[in-house]
C-alpha positions, 0 to 999 in steps of 0.5 A: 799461632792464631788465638781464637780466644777473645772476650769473655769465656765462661768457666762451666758449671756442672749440673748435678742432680740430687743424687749427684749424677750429671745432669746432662738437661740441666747442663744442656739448658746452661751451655744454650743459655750463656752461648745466646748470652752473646759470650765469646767462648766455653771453658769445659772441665775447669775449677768451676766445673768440679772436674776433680770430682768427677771419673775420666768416663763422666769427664769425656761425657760432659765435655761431649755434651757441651759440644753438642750443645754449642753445636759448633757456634763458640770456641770451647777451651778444655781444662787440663792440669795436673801436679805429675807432668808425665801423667798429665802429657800423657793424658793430653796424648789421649784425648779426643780434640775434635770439637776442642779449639784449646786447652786451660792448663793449671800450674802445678799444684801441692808439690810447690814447683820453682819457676824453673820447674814451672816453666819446664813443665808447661815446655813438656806440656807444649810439646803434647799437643798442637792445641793452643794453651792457656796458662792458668795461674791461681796462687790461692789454689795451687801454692805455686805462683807462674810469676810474669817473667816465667809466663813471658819466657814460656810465650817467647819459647813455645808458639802455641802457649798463646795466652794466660788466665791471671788470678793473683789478685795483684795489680802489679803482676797483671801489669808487668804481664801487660807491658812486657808480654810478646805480641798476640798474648793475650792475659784474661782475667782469672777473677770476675770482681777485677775483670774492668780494673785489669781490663782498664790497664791492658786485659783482654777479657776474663774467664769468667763465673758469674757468666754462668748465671748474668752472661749478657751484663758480663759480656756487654761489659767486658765488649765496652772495655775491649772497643773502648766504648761507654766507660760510664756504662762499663763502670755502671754494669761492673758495679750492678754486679760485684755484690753478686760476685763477692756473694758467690764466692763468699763460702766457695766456689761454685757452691754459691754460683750453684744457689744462684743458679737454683734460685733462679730455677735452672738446675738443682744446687747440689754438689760433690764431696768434698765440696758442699752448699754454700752456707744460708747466710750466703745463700739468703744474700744472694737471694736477696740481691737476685730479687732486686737486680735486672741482671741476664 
């Protein structure tokens, strides 16, 4: 199956207003903002997005106004996970896929599956759907780690398991994934503070959150790594970034993307239970740091 998926993707906030209604402006602004960033694709409904916050009627409302907005010019990628795999086939059954080029499926989360109950469930996950599919694998969230040896099998098995979102954190997976993994399957980077490291050694592009907020320095940097092009200028933008990074992800996510995006006046920083603002001093650093960066 052909990827159409490539470079940077950018994990989609959603705008909230102050009385934690969707702002459909706001996430209007945001989608026009990072597509004229010069990003390569959409993720809509994923982590960033607080998806898991929000009703299966809000949920088919973002998804079609992030379509209008795109008006058709990037790949968008649905996100699409769950811990009860009958439920979640079934719900993937239900959707409308116009306007929707893939799906970003999550390993199972609390119930802490083996790789053979992982593996099993993106089979049945497969099946559902024609759509090509992203494996999505963050250990920190889910408990359960897709190791290379299970993500490899399911690309070998299953045509349109065509790639994997990699947010272990450990090097040495991501290289086994690079060396091993079958032709055309593409590993992107699940963590922006990594993204040139995993990059240096075989990666694809990264899924990306600070997007949200500098689209134009993550997408230059991530194109000089992919066309092998100015690494010193790679390595430059990639440091210009990481305390913003750190920064936004230092008392979770996206309650700091969601005060840097406020200070820099595009959407109001409000956010959904259980989830809450990011504490001052983080919010105080990332304005700090916002002030003296010449990042887009």
């Amino acid at each position: 199956m052909n990827n159409i998926f490539k470079g940077t993707g950018v994990a989609l906030v959603t705008p909230f207003n102050a009385n934690c209604g969707i702002d459909f402006i706001a996430l209007d602004r945001l989608v026009r903002k990072v597509v004229k960033g010069n990003v390569d694709f959409l993720l809509a409904l994923g982590t960033t997005a607080e998806a898991v916050a929000m009703n299966s009627e809000e949920k088919s409302a973002v998804v079609a106004q992030i379509i209008e907005s795109n008006d058709g010019q990037l790949p968008i990628l649905l996100g699409m996970g769950g811990n009860n795999t009958a439920q979640l086939v079934k719900d993937i059954k239900a959707i409308n896929t116009e306007g929707i080029d893939g799906l970003l499926s999550v390993a199972p989360y609390y119930n802490k599956p083996n790789q053979k109950g992982i593996y099993q469930h993106f089979k049945e996950v497969s099946y559902a759907t024609n759509l090509p599919i992203i494996l999505y694998n963050v250990p920190g969230r889910t408990a359960s780690n897709i190791l290379p040896e299970t993500a490899i099998k399911l690309a070998e098995d299953f045509e349109n398991i065509v790639a994997i979102k990699e947010a272990s954190g450990s090097m040495e997976q991501v290289m086994e994934l690079v060396k091993s993994s079958p032709k055309g399957f593409k590993i992107f980077s699940g963590e922006d503070a990594l993204t040139m490291p995993m990059m240096a050694v075989g990666v694809h592009g990264v899924i990306s959150v600070i997007a949200n907020a500098y689209p134009n320095t993550m997408s230059e940097m991530v194109n000089i790594m992919l066309n092998k092009g100015d690494i010193a200028r790679a390595k430059k933008l990639h440091y210009d970034m990481l305390d913003l990074i750190n920064a936004i992800f230092a008392d979770g996510n996206p309650a700091g993307v969601k005060s840097l995006l406020e200070y820099k006046g595009e959407m109001v920083n409000s956010l959904r239970l259980p989830m809450v603002k990011a504490n001052r001093a983080v919010s105080n650093e990332l304005k700090r740091l916002e002030d003296f960066t010449n990042l887009s």
